[in-house]
Structure formats: C-alpha cells, structure tokens
Backbone as numpy.savetxt, mean C-alpha at the origin, in Angstrom:
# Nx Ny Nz CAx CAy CAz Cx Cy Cz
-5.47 -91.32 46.21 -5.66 -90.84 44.93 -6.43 -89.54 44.96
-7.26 -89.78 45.96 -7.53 -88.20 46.19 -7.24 -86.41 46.63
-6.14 -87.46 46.78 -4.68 -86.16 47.57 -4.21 -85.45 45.82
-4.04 -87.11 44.80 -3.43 -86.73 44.20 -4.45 -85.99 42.94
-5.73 -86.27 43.04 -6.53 -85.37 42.14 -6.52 -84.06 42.21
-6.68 -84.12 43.74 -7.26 -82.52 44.35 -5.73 -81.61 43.99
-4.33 -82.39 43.88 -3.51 -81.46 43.57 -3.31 -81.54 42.25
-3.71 -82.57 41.21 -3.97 -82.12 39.57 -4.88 -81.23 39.42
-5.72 -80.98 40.47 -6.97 -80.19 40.21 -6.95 -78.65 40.42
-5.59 -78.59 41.57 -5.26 -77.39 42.13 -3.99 -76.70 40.86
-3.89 -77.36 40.34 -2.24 -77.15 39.56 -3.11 -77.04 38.09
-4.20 -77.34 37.63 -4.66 -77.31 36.62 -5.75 -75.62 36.74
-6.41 -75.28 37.95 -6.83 -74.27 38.22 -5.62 -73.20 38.20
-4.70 -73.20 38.55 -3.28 -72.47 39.04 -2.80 -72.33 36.76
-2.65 -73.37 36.44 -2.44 -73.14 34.83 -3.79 -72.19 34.27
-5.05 -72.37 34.65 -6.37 -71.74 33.39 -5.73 -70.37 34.57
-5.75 -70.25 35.33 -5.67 -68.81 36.03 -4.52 -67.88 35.29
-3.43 -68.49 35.45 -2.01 -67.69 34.51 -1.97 -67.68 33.24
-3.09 -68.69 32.62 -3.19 -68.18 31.24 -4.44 -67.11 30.89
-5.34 -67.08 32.01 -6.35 -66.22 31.94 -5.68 -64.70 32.16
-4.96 -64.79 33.09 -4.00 -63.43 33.46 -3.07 -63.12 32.26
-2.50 -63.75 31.79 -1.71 -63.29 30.15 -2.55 -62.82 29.63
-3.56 -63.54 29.11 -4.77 -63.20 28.11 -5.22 -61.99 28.31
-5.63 -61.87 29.85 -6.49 -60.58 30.06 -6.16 -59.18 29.34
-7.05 -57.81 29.33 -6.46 -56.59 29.10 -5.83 -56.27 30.42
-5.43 -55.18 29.95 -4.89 -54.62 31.16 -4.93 -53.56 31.36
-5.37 -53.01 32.80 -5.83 -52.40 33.36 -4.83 -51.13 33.25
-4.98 -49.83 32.70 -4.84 -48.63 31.99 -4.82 -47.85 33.49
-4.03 -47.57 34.01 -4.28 -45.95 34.52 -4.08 -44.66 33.76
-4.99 -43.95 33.44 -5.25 -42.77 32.76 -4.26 -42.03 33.21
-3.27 -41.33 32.49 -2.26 -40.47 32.35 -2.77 -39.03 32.36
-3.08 -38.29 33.02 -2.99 -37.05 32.76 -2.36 -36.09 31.43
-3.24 -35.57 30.41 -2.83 -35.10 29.81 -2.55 -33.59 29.17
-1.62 -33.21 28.81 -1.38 -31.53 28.72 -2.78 -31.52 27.61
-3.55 -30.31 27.97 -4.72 -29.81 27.19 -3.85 -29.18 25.53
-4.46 -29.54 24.75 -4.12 -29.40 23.27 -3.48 -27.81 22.99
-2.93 -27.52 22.58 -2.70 -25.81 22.04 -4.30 -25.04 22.23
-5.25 -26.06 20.88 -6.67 -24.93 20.76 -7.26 -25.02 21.47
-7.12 -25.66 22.85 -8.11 -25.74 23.87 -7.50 -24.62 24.75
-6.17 -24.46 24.54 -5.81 -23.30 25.66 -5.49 -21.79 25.02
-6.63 -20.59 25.20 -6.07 -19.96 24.38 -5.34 -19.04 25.26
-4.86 -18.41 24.45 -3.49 -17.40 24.66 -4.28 -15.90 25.09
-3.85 -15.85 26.43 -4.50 -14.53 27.19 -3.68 -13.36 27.25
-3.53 -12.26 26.69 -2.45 -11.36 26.41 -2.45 -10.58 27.88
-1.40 -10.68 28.22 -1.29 -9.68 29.52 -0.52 -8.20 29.72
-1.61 -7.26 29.50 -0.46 -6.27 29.62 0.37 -5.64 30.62
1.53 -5.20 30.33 2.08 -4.93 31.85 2.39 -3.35 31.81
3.28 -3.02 32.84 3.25 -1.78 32.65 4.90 -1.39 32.71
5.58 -0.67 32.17 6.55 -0.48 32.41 7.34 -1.14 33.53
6.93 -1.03 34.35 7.66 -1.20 35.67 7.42 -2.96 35.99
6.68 -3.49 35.45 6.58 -5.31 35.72 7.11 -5.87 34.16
7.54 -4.96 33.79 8.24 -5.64 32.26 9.85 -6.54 32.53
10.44 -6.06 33.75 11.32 -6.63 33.99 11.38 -7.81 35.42
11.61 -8.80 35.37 11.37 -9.57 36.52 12.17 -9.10 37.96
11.82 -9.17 38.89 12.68 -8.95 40.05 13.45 -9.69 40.76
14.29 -9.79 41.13 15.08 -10.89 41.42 14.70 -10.65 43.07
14.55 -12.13 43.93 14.34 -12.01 45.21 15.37 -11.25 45.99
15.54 -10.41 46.98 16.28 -9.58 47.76 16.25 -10.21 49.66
15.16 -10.63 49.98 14.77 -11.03 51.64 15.47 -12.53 51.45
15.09 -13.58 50.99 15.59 -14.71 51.32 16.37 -15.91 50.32
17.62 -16.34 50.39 17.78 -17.05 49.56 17.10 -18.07 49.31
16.20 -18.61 50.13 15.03 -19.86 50.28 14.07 -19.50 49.27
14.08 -18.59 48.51 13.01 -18.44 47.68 13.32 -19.06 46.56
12.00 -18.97 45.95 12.40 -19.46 44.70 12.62 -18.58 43.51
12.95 -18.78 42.82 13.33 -17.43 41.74 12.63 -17.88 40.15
11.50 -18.52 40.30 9.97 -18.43 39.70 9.27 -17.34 39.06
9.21 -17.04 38.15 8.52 -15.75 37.81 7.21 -15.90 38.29
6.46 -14.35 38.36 5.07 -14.64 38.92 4.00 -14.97 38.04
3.04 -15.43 38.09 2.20 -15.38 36.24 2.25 -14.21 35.59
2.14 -13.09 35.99 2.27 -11.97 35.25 3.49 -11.76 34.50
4.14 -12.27 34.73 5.35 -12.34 34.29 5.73 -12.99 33.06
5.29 -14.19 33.07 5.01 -15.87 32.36 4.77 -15.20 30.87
4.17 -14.11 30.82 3.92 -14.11 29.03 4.46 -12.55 28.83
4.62 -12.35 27.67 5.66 -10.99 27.14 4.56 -9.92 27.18
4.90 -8.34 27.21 4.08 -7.71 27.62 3.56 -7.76 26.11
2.25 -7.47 25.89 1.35 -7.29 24.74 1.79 -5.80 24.02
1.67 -5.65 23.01 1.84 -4.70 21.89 0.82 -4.22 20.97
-0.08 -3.17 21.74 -0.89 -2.53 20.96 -0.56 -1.57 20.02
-0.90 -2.12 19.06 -0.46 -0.82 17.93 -1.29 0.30 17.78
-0.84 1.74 18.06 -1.72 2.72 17.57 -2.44 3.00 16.57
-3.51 2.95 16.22 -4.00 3.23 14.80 -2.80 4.26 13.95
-2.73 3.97 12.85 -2.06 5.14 12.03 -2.86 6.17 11.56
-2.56 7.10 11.82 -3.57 8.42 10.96 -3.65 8.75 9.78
-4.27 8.30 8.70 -3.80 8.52 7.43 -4.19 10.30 7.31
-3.05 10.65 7.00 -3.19 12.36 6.11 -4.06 12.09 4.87
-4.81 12.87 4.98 -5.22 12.97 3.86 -4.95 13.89 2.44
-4.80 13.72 1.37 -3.99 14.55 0.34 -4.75 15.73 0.63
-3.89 17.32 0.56 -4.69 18.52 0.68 -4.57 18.89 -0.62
-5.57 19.04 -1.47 -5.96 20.10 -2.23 -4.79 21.12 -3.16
-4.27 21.41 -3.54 -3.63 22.66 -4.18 -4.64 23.52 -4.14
-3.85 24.50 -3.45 -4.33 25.84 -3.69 -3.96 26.66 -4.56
-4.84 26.99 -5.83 -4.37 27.60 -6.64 -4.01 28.98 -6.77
-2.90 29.58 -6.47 -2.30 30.73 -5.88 -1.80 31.06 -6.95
-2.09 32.98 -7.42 -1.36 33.43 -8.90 0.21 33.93 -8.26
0.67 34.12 -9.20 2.16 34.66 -8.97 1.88 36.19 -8.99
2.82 36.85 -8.78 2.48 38.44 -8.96 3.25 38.25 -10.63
2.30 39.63 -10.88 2.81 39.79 -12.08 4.10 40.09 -12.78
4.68 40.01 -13.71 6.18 40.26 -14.24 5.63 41.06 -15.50
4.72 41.62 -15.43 5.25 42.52 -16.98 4.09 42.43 -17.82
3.74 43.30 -18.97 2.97 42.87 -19.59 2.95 41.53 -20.78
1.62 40.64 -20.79 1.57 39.47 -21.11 1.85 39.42 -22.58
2.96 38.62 -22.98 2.91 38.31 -24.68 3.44 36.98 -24.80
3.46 36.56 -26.12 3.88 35.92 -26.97 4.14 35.26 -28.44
5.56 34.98 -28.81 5.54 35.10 -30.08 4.45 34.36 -31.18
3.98 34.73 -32.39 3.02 34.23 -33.04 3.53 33.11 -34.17
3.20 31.91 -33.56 4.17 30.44 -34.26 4.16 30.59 -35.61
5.28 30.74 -36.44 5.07 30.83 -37.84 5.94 29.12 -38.39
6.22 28.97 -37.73 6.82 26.89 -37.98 5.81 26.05 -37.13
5.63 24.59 -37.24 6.00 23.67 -35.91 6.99 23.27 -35.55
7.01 22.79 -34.26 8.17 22.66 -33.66 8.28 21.42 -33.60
7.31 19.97 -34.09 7.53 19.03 -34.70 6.16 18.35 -35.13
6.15 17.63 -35.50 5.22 17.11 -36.28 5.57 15.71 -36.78
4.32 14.57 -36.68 4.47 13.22 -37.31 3.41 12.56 -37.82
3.18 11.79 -38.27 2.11 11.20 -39.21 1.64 10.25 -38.26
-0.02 10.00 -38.58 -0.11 8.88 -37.75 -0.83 7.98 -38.76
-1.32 6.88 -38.16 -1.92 5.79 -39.31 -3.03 6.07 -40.26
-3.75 6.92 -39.64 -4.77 7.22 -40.26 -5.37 8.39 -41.43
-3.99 8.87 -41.96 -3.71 10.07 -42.95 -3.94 11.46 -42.46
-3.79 11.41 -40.98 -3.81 12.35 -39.99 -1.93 13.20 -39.37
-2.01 14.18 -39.37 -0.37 14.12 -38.74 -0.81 14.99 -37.43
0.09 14.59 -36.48 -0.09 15.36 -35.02 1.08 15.88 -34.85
1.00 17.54 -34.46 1.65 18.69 -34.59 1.49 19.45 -33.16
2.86 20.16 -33.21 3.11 20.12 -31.63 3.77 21.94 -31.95
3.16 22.82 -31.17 3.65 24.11 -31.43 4.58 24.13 -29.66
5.13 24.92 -29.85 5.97 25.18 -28.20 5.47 27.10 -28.22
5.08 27.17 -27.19 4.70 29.05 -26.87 5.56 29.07 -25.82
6.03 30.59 -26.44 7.09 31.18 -25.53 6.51 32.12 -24.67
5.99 31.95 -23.29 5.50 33.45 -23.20 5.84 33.78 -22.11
5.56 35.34 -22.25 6.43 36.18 -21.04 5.45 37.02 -20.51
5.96 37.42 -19.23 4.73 38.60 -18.40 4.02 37.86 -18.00
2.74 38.73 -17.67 1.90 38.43 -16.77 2.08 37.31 -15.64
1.63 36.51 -15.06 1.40 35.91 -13.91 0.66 34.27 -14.03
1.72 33.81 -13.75 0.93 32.14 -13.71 -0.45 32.10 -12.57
-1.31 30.96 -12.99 -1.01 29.88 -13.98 -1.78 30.68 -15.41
-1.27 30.29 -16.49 -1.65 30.68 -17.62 -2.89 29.68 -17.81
-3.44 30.29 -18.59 -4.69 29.36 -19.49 -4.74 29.88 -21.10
-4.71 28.97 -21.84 -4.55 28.36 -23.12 -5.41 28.35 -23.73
-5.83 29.03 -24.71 -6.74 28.68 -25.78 -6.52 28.42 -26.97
-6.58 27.25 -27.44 -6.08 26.96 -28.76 -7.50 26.81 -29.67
-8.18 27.00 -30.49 -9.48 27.04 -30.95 -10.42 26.63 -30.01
-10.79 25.39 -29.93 -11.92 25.11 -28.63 -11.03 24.41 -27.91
-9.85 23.99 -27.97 -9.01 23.22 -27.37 -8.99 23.82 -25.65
-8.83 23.84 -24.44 -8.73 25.28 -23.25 -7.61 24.13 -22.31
-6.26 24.47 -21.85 -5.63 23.69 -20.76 -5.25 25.20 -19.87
-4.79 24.56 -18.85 -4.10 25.43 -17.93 -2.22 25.16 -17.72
-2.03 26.04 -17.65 -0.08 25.69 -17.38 0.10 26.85 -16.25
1.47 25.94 -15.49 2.47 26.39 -14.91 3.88 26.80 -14.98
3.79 27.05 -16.39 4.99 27.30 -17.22 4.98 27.86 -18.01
6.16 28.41 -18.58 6.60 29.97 -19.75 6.30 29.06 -21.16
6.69 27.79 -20.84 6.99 27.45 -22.53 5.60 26.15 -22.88
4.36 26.22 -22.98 3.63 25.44 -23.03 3.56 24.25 -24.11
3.44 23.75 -24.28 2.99 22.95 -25.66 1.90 22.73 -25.99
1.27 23.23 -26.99 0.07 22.93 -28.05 -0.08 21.59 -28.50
-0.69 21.15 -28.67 -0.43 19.29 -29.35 -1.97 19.43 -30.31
-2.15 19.21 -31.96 -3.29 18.98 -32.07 -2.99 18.43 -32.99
-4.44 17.85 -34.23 -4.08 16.63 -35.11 -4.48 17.76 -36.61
-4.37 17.37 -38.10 -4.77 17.89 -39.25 -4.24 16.88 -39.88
-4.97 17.11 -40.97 -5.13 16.53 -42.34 -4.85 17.09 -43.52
-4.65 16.90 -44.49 -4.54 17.13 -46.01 -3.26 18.03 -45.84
-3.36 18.77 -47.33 -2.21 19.81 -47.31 -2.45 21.59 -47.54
-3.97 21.57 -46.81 -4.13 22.80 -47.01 -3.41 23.25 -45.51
-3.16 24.92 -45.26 -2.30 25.23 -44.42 -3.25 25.03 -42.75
-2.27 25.72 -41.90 -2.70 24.99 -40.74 -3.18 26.67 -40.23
-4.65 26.93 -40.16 -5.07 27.93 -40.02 -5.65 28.30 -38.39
-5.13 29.23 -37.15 -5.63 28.61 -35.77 -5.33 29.86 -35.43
-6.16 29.88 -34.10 -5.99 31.04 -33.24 -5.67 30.84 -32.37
-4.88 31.81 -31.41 -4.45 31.13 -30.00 -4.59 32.43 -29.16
-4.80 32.08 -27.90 -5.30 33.18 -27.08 -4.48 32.48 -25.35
-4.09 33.48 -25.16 -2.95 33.41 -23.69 -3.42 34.65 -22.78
-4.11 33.78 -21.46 -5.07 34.34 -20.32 -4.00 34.33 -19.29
-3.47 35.07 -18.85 -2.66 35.76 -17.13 -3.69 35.13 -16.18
-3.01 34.63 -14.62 -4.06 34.66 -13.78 -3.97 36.76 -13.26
-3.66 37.60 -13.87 -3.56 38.80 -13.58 -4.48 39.63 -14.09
-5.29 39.17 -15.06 -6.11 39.44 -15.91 -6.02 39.57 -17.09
-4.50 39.64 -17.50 -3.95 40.33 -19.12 -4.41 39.17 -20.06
-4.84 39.60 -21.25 -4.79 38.51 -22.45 -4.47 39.03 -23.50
-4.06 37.80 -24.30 -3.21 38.38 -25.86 -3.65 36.96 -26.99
-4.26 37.66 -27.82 -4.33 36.83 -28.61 -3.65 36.88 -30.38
-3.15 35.66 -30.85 -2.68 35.58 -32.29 -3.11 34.89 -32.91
-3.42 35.16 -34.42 -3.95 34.54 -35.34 -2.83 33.59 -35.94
-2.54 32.49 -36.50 -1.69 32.02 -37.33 -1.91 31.01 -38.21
-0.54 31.30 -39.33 -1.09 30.69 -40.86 0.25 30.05 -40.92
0.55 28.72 -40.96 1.65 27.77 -41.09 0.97 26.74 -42.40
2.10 26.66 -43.51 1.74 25.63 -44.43 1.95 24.49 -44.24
1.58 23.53 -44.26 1.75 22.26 -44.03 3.23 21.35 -44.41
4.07 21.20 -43.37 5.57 20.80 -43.88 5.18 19.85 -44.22
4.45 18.60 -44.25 4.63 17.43 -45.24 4.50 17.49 -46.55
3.53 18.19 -46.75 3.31 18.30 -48.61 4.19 19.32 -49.34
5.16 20.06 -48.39 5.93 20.50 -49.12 7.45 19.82 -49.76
C-alpha cells in the first residue's frame, strides 16, 4: 500500500504542478522596440552637388548596393533670405516748360449735387496750358498739387447767393496766373 500511496502521492504532486504551470504568468522576453518618431529627431544633412546622386558600385558585384548614411536622407534646402526692395521715393522732377502758363476763367460748373445737409458739392474742371508740371492749385485756402492739364476743383456751398472764388495756377517753372470768378448758383435758378 505503500507503493501505492507514494504513486497517488507522486501523480497528485505531478496534477498541483501542471495546474500551477497553467496558472502561472509567463515569462515575457522583452522585444526590442523601434524608438518613437519624437524620440528620434530628424538630422538634416546637407550634401553637395556631387553626393546628391547615389553611386552605383563599379569594383565588385559582391557588394551591396546600400546607400551610405549620407545618402539615407534628401539633401536639405536652405532658403535664401528674400531681400525686400524697399519702395523708393518719387522724385519730384519738373517737366520743361511748354509755353506761357494759363487758364480759362470757369464761368459754369461742370457738375454739381446736393448733399443731406442743405449743402451742394461742386466740381469745376481747369483747363490749363503752358508752363511745366507738376502744377499747384490754389483754390481760396484750399492748396493740392497735380500732374495733369485738366485738374478738378471739388468744394462745398450753401444758399443761393453766387459762388464767389479765386483761383491761382503755380508752374513748377515759376509762372503763375491767377482768376477771379463769379458763377450763380444753378440750383436756385
């Protein structure tokens, strides 16, 4: 009976063992793993003309046809700064002269409209000839500058008394001409 314990005893150790071995964890060998993207950063390599293209082996067919690391990443692309131009200036340059400076003395407007406020804004056009651009403009205290024969006046009045103004036309040549003028007011007529 003791033959037959010691082999219930051996067969019952042999069962807790294979169920201890199911049960158990199990033993993990650590896998080697590729390092993450942000752990590896990206090293720009520049090359130079002449290693931009790979070489193909020439001495032995036993080689391998492997690029070298230099090779492994695209050549880098420095961009030149851009130079910004900077805007130059106009130079304000007169024309030579054409003649002596005039122009006709506005006896109309050349349009005119009302605005909300019982005001109308009136627009003369000057024709002028001679002298030498750029012109300068004097319309009472009003002062612009032009680059052109035919300027426009723009100013505002009221009521229906007439439209009483002086105007004065400066050459960059030196010439000036000035006119007095008396226009009645086209709305109240």
């Amino acid at each position: 009976m003791d033959r037959r314990y010691s082999l219930m005893y051996l067969a019952l150790i042999g069962l807790v063992a294979s169920i201890l071995a199911c049960n158990a964890p199990e033993q993990v060998t650590p896998v080697p793993q590729a390092p993450s993207p942000t752990m590896t950063p990206y090293v720009p390599v520049t090359l130079s003309p002449q290693e931009t293209m790979p070489s193909l082996p020439t001495e032995s067919p036993t080689e391998t046809l492997l690029p070298t690391p230099t090779q492994w990443f695209p050549p880098t692309y420095t961009p030149t700064p851009e130079v910004t131009q900077l805007a130059a200036t106009p130079t304000l340059t007169t024309t030579a002269s054409t003649g002596p400076l005039n122009f006709s003395e506005p006896k109309t407007l050349d349009h005119w409209h009302s605005l909300s406020d019982g005001e109308y804004e009136c627009k003369i056009i000057l024709h002028v000839t001679g002298g030498a651009y750029p012109y300068t403009i004097h319309h009472d205290l009003d002062v612009f500058t032009v680059w052109e024969g035919k300027p426009e006046v723009v100013f505002t009045a009221r009521g229906c008394s007439a439209l009483v103004h002086t105007i004065i036309v400066e050459s960059a040549d030196g010439q000036s001409v000035k006119h007095d003028y008396w226009i009645p007011a086209p709305w109240c007529q």
